[in-house]
N, C-alpha and C positions, 0 to 999 in steps of 0.2 A: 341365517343372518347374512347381512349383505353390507359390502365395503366396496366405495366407491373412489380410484386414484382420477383428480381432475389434472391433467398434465401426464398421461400415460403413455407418451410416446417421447420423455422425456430420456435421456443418456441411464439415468438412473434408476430406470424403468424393474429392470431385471433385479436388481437389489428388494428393491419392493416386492415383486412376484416373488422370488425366495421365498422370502420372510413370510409372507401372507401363505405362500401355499404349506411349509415347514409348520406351520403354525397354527394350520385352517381346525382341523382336527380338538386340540385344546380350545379355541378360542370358539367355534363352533359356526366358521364362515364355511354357507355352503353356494355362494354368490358373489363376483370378487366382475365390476366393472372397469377397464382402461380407459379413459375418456382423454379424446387432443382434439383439438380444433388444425391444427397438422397435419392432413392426411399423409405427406410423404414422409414423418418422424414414426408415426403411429404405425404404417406400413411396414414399419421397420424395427422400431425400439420396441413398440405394443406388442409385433407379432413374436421378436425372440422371447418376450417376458410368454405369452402364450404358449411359445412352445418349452419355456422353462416349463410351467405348472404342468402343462400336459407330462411331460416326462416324470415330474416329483408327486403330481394328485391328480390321475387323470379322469379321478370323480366329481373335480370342482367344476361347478358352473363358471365357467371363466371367459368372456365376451371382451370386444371392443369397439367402441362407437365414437362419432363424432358430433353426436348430440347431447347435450348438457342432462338435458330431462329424461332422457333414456337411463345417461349414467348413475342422477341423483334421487331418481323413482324409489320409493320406500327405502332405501339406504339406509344403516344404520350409523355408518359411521365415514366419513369421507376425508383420504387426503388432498391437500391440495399443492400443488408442487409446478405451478405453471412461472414463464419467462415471458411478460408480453413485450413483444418489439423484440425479443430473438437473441443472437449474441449481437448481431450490430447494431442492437441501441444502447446494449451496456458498452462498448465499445465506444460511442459517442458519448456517452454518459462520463465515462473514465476521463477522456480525451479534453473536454470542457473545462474540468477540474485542475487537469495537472497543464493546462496553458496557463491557468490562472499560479499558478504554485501551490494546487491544494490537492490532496491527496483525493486517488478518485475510485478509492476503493468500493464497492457497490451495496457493504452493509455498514462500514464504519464511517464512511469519507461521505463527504458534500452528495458525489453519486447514488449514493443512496436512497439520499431524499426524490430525485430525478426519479428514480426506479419504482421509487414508492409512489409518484403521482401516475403509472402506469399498473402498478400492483393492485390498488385498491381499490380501483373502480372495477376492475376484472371480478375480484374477489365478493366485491358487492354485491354482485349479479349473480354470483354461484350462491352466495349466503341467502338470498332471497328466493333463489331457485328451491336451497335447500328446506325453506321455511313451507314453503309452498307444496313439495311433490316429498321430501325425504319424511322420515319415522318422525315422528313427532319428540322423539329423546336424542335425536341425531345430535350428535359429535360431531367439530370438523377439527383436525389438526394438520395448521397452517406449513409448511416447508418454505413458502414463499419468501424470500428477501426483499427489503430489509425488515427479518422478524421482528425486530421488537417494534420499528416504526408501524407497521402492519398489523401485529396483534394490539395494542395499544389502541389505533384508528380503531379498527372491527370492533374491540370494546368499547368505545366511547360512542358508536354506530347501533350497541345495543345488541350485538351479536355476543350473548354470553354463552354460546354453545361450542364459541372459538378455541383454540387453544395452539398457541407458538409453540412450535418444537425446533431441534437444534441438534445433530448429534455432534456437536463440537468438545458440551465438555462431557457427554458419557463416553467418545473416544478417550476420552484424556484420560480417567479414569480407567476404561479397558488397558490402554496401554501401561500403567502402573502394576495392572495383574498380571500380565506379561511381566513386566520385570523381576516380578514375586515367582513366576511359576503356578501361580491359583487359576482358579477357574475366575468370572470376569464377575459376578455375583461377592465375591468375596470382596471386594475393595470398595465402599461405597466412601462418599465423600458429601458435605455441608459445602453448599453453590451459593453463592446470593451476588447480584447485579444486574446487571442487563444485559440482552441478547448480545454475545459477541462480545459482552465487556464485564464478565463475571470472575471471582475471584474463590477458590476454596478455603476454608476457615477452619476445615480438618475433615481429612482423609484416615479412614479406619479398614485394616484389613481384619477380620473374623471379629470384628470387636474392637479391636488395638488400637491406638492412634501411635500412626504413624507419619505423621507430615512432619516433625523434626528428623526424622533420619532420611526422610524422602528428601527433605532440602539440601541433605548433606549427600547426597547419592550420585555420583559424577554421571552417572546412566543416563541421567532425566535429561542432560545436555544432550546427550547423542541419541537415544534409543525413544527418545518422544517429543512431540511438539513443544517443549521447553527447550527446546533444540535455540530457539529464535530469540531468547534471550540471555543476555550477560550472565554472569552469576551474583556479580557486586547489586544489580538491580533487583534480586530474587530476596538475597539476604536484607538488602533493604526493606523491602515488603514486606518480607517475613509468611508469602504464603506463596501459591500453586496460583500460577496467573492463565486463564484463558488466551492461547496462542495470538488472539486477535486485539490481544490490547499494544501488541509490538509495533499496531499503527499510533496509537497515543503517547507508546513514551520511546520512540525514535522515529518520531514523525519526519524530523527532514530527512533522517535518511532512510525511509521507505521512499521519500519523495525523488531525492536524489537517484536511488538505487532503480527506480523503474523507469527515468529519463536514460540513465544509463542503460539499462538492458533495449530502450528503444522500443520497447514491446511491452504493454498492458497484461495483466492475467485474463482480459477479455479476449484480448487476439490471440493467446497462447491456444485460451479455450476454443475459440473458431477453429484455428487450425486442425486440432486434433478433432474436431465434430464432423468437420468437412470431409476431412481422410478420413474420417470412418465409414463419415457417411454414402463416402464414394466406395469404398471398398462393396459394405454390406450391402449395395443398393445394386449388385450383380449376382449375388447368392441367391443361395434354394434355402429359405430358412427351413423350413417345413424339412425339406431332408438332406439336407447338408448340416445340418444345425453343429456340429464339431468344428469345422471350420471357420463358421462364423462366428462361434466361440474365440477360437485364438485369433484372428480381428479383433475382439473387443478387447480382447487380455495388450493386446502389442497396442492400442491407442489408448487405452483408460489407462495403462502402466504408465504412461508418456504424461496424462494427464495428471496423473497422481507422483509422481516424482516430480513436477516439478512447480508442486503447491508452495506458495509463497515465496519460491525462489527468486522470483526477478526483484520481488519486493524487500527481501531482508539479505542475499547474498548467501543465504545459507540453503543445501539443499537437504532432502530425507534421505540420498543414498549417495554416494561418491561418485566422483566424476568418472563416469564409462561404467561404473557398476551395474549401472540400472537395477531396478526391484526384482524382473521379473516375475510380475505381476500374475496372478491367476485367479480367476474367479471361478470359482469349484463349487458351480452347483449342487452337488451332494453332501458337501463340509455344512457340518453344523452351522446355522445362521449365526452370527457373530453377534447378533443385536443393536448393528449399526446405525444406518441411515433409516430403516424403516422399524427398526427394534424399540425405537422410544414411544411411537405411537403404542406398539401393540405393546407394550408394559402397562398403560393406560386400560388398555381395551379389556390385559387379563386380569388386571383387578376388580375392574369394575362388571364384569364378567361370571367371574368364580369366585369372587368375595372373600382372597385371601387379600387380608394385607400387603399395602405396595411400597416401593422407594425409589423415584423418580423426578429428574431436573426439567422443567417444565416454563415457559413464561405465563405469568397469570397474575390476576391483581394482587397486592401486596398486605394488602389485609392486616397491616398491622408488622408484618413477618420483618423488614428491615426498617430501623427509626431513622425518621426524619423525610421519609417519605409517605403519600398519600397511600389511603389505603385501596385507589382506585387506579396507582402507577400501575401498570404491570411490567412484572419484573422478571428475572431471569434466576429460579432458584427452588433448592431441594424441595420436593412436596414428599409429603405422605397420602395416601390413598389409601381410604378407610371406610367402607358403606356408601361408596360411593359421592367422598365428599374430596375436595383435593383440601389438602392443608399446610399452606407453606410454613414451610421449619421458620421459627425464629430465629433472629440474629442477635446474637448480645450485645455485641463489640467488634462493629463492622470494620473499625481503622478510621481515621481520619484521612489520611491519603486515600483510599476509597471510595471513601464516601463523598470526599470533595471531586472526585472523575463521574462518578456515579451521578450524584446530586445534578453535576451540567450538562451531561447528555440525557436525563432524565426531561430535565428545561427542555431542552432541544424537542424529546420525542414529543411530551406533551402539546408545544409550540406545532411541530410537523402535524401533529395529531388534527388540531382546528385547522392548519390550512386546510387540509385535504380535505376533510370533513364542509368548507364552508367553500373552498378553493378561491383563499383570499392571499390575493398576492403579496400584502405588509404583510399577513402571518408566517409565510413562504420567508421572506426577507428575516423578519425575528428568528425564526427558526434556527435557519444560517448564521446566523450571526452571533448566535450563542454559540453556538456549536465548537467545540476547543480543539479543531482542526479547519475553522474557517476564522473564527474569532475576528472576524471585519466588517462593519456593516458596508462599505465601499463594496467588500469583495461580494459579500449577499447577495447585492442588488444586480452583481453584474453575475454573475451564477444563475440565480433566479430567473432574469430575463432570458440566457440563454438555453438554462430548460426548459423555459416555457414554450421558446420558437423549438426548439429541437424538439419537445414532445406536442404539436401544437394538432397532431390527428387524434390525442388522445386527451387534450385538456379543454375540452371544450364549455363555455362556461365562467372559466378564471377570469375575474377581473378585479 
């Protein structure tokens, strides 16, 4: 069987190869392609993920190319995890936004949409690729931001072989088992919303529901990404909120807080990419590979401390403590970033029943949406069918945040698809972090010139 990463010479390259190689065995990959149109990323990120697997499987067919059709040749299954226009167009993307006073965050904020009119046309061409040269039962799961914008397009594009992934809220979840002392299997939870804006409705450890003692748990402030919210706003809710809704209900002061810090989460990320990428691009990966190792642990530490920090003023570790971060190739795969794909792949694989947070059409699963929304929420995987859990009693506060960035993606969805500029403007303008149609039109125009190598066509 064969797995194809398009964007394999991306930072979180090695995460992927893990997982894939830790996993090859059960899952029955004997074919594992890295695909970048980056030769100098792929030189680099592609070759330590290579010599990951060489050390962990060194029976896997494990290649890396720079050609598309090479990578997605009979594939069975392919991720897709690519950045078109690099960090400096999310950077200009961010930048756009927070001149105007809007948040420019690149899955939740106005930038988004920017990134999506560069995301989708890329992805169009790998999906076509894939129709064309990949297995005929081929699977793709998306990585690309902005997922839900993006998975949504692709579906209404007719690619039903698509599927959004996200490891935002299976982290969230991991880290609750952490708190328990359980292994990370033991804590599953009921998701339903949208990419990056989903809400839990009950969390269960061995069975148990535990989301009223978990809400009372002072831990979930400090020891997990509930770190970024109040507590009086939590009790208000009354549920386990997706870290990423802290751009929606303290919107100005994310907005404030990263005028303040001076610096973007895109320039953070440049910087740390840059020194890395200056570091490693003088090593022997091949046989220094230790070394090159603690490089990645000393920049991805730096990268991962200080997630969401310019944004919300709160960090994950204390001031001078640092993480001391390590990435231990040999530690059991956590099931992180590349763990949600392959949940998918061993169900549908080995035909044990599965339980898995996924975006995919809505099918009924939360009311008051179509059943062609795709959503961001628990599935079951069962013969190979996905089945999103229903929702009973999704909240009224929910469902009215829910309902209008829903507007929004579907609005985003016909731009892109028709690439009409009033749709573009609607889009924006719903949207409950732009909410202007003034501001739309002047956003819109300015994405258009700033993406104008890649929008060809809109008018």
């Amino acid at each position: 069987m064969k797995i194809a990463v398009i964007g394999g010479g991306g930072v979180r390259s090695m995460f992927l190869a893990k997982s894939l190689a830790q996993n090859s065995g059960e899952l029955g990959f004997d074919e594992i392609v890295f695909m970048d149109n980056d030769p100098g990323k792929l030189n680099i990120y592609g070759k330590m993920a290579q010599r990951l697997v060489k050390e962990l499987k060194p029976e896997l067919d494990f290649c890396l190319t720079s050609d598309p059709v090479e990578a997605v040749k009979d594939a069975d299954y392919i991720i897709t995890t690519i950045r078109v226009g690099g960090d400096d167009m999310r950077i200009r993307d961010e930048r756009i936004a927070l001149a105007r006073g809007v948040l420019g965050q690149e899955t939740t904020g106005a930038a988004g949409f920017s990134f999506a009119m560069r995301s989708v046309p890329a992805l169009e061409g790998y999906c076509e690729l894939a129709k064309k040269y990949a297995s005929k039962e081929v699977k793709i799961f998306n990585f690309t931001n902005p997922a839900g914008v993006v998975s949504q397009t692709l579906r209404d594009m007719g690619y039903d072989f698509t599927f959004g992934i996200c490891d935002a809220p299976s982290s969230l979840l991991h880290s609750f088992a952490k708190l328990y002392g359980v292994p990370q299997d033991a804590v599953t939870g009921n998701c339903y919303g949208l990419n990056h804006l989903s809400f839990f409705e009950s969390i269960k450890l061995d069975g148990r529901e535990i989301m009223p003692e978990l809400l009372k748990d002072e831990r979930i402030y400090t020891d997990t990404d509930m770190r970024f919210f109040r507590k009086d706003l939590v009790d208000h809710m009354g549920c386990i909120l997706n870290e990423y809704l802290y751009y929606f209900y303290y919107r100005e002061q994310a907005v404030e807080n990263i005028r303040n810090a001076r610096v973007t989460r895109g320039e953070v990320i440049r910087e740390v990419n840059k020194n890395m990428m200056d570091e490693l691009s003088h090593m022997d990966i091949e046989n220094d590979f230790e070394s090159c190792l603690k490089i990645f642990d000393k920049w991805y530490g730096r990268r991962e401390d200080a997630y969401m920090s310019n944004e919300t003023g709160i960090k994950r570790v204390k001031d001078g403590a640092g993480s001391h971060y390590h990435f231990d190739i040999y530690e059991k795969d956590a099931g992180g970033y590349a763990g949600v794909a392959l949940q998918y792949i061993r169900a549908e694989n080995t035909g044990k029943e599965g339980q898995m947070i996924l975006c995919v059409p809505n099918k009924g699963a939360i009311p008051g949406l179509s059943d062609t929304d795709v959503v961001e929420i628990t599935c079951t995987l069962k013969n190979g069918n996905c089945i999103p859990h229903k929702i009973g009693n999704p909240g009224e506060l929910q469902m009215e945040l829910i309902r209008r960035v829903k507007i929004y993606e579907r609005l985003a969805s016909e731009a892109l698809r028709t690439k009409s500029i009033s749709r573009a403007v609607d889009c924006l303008m719903v949207h409950p972090l732009v909410n202007s149609y003034s501001l739309a039109v002047r956003l819109v125009e300015e994405y258009l010139e700033s993406n104008k190598n890649y929008t060809e066509g809109w008018g």
